[in-house]
N, C-alpha and C positions, 0 to 999 in steps of 0.2 A: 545648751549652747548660750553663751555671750553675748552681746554686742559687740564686743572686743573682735569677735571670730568675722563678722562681715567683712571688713578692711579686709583682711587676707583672703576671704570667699571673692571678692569682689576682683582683687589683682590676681588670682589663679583664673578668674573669666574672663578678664581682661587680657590674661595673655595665653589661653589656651580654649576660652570658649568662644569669643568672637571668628578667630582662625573657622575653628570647627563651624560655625554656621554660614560663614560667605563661604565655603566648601560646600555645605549640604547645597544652600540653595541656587550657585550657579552648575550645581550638579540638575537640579530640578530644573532648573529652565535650559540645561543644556539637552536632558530627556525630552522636554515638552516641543522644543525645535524640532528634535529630530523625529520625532512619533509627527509631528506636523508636517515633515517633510515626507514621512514615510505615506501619509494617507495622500499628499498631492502626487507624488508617482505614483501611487496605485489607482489613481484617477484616471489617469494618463495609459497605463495597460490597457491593451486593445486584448482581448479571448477571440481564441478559432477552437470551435469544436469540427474533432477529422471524425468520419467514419471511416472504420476499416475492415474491409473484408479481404479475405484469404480464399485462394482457389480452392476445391473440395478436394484436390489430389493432393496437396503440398503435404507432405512426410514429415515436416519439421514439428522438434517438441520443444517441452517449457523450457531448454536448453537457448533456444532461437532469442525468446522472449527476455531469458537473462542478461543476454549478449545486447539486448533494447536498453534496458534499465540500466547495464554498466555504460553504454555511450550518455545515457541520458545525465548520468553522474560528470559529468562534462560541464553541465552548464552550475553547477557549484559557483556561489558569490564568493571569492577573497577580497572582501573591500578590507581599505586601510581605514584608518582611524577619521580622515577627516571627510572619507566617501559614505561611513557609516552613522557620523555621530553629527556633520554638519549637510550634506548632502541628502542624508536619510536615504542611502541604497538598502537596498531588501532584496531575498531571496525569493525568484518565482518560483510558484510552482507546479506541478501537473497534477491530472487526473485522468487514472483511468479507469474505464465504465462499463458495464453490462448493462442494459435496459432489456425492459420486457412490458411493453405498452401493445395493449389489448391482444400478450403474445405472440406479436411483434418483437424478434432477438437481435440488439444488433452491437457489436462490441464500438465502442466511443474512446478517443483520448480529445480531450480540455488541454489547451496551452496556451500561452503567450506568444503573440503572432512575432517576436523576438527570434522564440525557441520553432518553430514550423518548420524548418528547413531542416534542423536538428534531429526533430523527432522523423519527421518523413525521413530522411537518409538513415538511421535507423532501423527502421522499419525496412525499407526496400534491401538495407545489405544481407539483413536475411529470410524478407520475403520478396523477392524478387516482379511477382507478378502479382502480386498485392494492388489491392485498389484504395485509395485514400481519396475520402471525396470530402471538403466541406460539405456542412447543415447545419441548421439553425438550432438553438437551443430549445428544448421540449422539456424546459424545467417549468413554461410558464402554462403547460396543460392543467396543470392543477392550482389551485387558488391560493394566496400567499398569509392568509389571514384563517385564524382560529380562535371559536369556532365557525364552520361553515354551512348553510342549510342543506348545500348537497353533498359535500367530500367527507369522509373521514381521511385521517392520516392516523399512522402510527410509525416512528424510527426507533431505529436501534444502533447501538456502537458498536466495535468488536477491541477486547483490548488483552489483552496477554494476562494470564492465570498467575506466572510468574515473574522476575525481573527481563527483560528484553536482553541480556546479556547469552541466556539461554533460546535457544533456535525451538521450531516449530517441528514437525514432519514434514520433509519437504520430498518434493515430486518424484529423486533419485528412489526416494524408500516404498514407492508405490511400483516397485520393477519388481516382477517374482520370475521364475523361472518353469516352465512345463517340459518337461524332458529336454530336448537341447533349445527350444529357444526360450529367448527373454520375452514376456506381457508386461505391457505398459499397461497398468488399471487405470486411467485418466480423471484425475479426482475433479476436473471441471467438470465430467458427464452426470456426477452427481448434480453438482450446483445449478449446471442448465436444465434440470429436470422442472428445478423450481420455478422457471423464468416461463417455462414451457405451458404451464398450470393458469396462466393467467389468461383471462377472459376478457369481452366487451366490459369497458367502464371501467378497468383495472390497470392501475401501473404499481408497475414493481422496480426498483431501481437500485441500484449498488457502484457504490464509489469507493477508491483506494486513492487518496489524494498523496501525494509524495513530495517531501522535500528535501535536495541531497545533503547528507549532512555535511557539517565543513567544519567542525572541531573533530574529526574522527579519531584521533589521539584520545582524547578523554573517555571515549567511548570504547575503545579499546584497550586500556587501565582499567577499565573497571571490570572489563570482562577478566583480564589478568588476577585483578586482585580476587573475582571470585573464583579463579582454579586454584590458585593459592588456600582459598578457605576451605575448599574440598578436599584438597590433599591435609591442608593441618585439621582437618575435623574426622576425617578419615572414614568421612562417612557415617560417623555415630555417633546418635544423638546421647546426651546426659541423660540416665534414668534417675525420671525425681520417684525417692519415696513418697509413702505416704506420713502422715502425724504418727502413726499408730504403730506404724513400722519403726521410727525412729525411736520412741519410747523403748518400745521392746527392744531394740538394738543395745541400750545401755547397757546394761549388765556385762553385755557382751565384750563391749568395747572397753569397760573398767577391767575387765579378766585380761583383755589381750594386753594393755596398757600396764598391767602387775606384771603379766608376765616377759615382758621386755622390758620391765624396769630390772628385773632379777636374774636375767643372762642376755644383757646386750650387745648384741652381734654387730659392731662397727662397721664391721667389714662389706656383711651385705646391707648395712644402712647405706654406704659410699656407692656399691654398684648398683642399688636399686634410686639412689639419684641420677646416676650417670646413665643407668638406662634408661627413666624417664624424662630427661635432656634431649635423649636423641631426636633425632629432628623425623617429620613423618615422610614417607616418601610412597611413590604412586604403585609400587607396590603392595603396600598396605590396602588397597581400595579392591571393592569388590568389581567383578565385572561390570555391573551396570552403569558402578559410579566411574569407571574410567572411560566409559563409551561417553556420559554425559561429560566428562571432561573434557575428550576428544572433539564434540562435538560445540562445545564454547569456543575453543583453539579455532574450529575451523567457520564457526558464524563472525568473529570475528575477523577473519581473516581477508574478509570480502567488504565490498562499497558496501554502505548504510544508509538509509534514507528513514528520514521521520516521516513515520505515516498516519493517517486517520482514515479507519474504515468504519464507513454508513451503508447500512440499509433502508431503504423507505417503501412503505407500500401507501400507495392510496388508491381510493375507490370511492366510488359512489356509493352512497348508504344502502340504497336497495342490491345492488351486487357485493357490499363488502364481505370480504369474508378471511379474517386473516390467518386460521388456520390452512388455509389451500397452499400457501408457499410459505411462510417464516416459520415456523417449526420446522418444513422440512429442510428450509435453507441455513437455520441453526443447527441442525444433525447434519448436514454437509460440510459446515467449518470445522464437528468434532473429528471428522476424518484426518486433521492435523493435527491431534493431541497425543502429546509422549509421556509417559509416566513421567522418567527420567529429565524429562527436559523442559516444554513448556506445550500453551497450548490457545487458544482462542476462548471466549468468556464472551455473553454479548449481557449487555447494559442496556435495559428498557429505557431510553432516553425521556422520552416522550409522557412516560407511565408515571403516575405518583396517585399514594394513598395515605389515609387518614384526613388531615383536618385540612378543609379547602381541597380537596383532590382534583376536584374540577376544572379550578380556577388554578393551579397549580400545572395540572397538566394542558389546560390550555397554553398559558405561560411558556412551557417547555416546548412545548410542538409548535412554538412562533420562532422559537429561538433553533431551535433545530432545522425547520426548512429555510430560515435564514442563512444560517451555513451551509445549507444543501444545496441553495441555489446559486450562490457566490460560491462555493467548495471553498469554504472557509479551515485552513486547518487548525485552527486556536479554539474552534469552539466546541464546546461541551467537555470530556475527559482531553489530557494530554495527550498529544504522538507518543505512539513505539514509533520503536528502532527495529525496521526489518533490515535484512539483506536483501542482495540482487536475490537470491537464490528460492528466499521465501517468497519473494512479491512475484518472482514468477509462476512459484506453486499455486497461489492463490488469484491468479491472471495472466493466464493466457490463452491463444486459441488453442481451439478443440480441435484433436487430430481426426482425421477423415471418418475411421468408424465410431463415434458421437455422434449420433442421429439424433438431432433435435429439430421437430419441427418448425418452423418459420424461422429459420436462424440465416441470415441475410449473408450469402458467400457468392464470391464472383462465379461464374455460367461462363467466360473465354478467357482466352491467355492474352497477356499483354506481349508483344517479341517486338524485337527490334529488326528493319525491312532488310532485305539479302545485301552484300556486300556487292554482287554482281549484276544489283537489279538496273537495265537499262535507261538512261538518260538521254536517249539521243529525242531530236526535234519532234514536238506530238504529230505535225505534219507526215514525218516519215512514217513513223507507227501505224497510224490509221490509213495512209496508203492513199492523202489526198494529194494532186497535182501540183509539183514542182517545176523549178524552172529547169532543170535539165533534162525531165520528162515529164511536160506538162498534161500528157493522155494516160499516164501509169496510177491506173485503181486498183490495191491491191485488198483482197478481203481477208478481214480483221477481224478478233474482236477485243474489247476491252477485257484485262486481264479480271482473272476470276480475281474473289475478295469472298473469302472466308467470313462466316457471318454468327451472328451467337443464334440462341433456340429463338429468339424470337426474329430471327429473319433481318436483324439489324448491324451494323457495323461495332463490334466490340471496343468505343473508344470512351474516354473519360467521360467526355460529354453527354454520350450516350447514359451513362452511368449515374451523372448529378440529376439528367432528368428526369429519368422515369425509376432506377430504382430506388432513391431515396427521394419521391412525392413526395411520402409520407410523411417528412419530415418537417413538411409546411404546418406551419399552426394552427390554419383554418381551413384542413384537408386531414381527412382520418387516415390511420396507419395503416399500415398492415395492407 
């Protein structure tokens, strides 16, 4: 290069490199505004954690639960350009919960007091007699900093074996049949087995935090593009030789190469192009690979929400013991795994080994109950993509025969008072002395009031006080 060559280097930057930099960096501080603006709204979010319990009789399955998650795809942000990028609007989002504190069971959903109205209507349209009670968050039973002289902790992720374009095993395929009727095998009775296992000094905890998606167009291209790939792969993989194999092939392939140099058949050179032109089609695929096809078509086909699934155990160091539930609660997730299709994998978030392992995994497990307790979903691995269909395989309540012990479920029915029930003057009723017969006593008595097992009136109130105490933070569960 020259000196000659500057002058030209210099009016090429002059007239295509300055542009490019006041581009990059009022792109950088148009970013840095709106991540600024994104962390004061989320200042500004108020959290309501609901408890929810379900009568023991209600008949309703993970079907109920779906029909939850598709209304909750309702509250999807479409912000425009200048609600996202100068406003800094953001997507909230929910969680919902299993705990099992000192075996102690009680299903939880996390929201933004926003969305409360949303999810309770939800809830109630199809569970009717459903009890939603606020209480306080019971993330701060355990201590926020690691190491600690009395806790351990241990978490885990759960994240998809394959691309998220591919579905899980979900609730429909746990139906079998015993001469004329249908068995529901209820794959939460597995999972609440685990919850059930836990003891004094022990919390066990599991989050599915969801956010709905709102490009779900690209998300559904992609699934496209991959039945596309299965149909043109047709299912068969390329067999590679080996070194050894290709050597010895030569011979072969100079013989076959003489002898269609020596009688060259045109004819079927033209149709053995034109037949392998032909395009592939879904007939070509074997049975499994068209159910998994079918099966993309239809994961697709439904709402999507990006999800982060945690589990967390902690304990006290003289009771810890994390064999008692995450093994078995990691063989509970494999009950959704399909050869053909996809499946659950969980990630020792918290674990690391070799050099600094200690100080590594401490590290980890500060960063991880940090997210646990904010239900952060950006931290640690990236969101899947479930559907309504999966998040209710993987969360919902447990139909009536699920006998889990200490699993918190309503004891009366909620109803609304008779249409014909009496309004006239309380005077009249009880038969005290009016002015048109001021001597007429008649005997009465207060209409009966249906009571629950403990002798009390079956009302909300009733319900925030005494069955969920426990939820107080300086009062034990259970």
């Amino acid at each position: 290069m020259t000196w000659g060559t500057w002058p030209k280097i210099s009016a090429i930057f002059a007239l295509v490199g300055w542009p490019i930099l006041i581009i990059v960096f009022f792109y950088v501080l148009l970013t840095t505004h709106r991540w600024h603006k994104i962390v004061l709204e989320q200042k500004s979010w108020k959290w309501v954690l609901l408890a929810v319990d379900i009568p023991q009789e209600v008949l309703q399955g993970p079907k109920a639960v779906e029909h939850i998650f598709a209304n909750l795809h309702g509250s999807a942000l479409y912000a425009n350009l200048a609600e996202k990028w100068w406003y800094g609007k953001y997507q909230k989002w929910f969680s919902f919960e299993i705990i099992s504190i000192e075996g102690y069971i009680q299903f939880l959903i996390r929201t933004e007091m926003e969305y409360r109205d949303l999810v309770e209507a939800a809830i109630y349209a199809q569970y009717p007699e459903a009890e939603i009670t606020e209480v306080e968050d019971y993330v701060d039973r355990i201590p926020h900093h690691y190491p600690d002289e009395n806790y351990k902790l241990v978490g885990w992720e759960f994240i998809l074996e394959n691309s998220d374009v591919y579905p899980i095993r979900t609730y429909q395929e746990f139906e079998h049949s015993i001469s004329k009727d249908v068995v529901f095998n209820d794959p939460m009775a597995a999972m609440l087995e685990n919850f059930s296992r836990i003891g004094p000094g022990e919390n066990f905890w599991y989050h599915i935090i969801i956010l709905p998606s709102i490009d779900e167009r690209a998300w559904k291209e992609k699934g496209i593009a991959e039945a596309k790939k299965i149909i043109a792969d047709q299912g068969a993989k390329p067999h590679k030789d080996s070194l050894i194999s290709k050597i010895g092939d030569i011979p072969r392939l100079l013989a076959k190469e003489v002898i269609s140099a020596w009688d060259w058949n045109w004819e079927a050179e033209e149709s053995a192009k034109h037949d392998s032109a032909k395009p592939a089609s879904i007939m070509d695929l074997t049975p499994g690979l068209r159910d998994t096809l079918q099966s993309v078509e239809e994961k697709i086909s439904k709402h999507a929400f990006k999800t982060k699934i945690r589990v967390l155990y902690a304990a006290r160091k003289e009771v810890f013991n994390l064999h008692k539930c995450m093994e078995g609660f990691i063989g509970s997730m494999k009950q959704f795994f399909n050869t053909n299709r996809n499946g659950f994998k969980p990630t020792g978030f918290t674990m690391a080994n070799y050099a600094f392992a200690n100080y590594r995994a401490n590290y980890k497990r500060n960063e991880f109950i940090h997210g646990f307790r904010k239900r952060k979903p950006f931290v640690g691995h990236n969101p899947i993509m479930l559907n309504v269909e999966e998040l209710a395989t993987i969360w919902h309540f447990p139909l009536a025969f699920v006998k889990t012990p200490l699993l918190q479920k309503t004891t009366s029915k909620r109803a609304e008072p008779p249409t014909d029930l009496p309004v006239e003057d309380v005077d009249d009723i009880y038969g005290l002395p009016t002015d048109e017969d001021p001597g007429l006593i008649i005997s009465a008595k207060p209409p009966t009031v249906i009571t629950d097992a403990h002798g009390s009136m079956p009302t909300e109130e009733k319900k925030s006080d005494d069955d969920h105490k426990g939820f107080s933070v300086d009062q034990p569960y259970g």
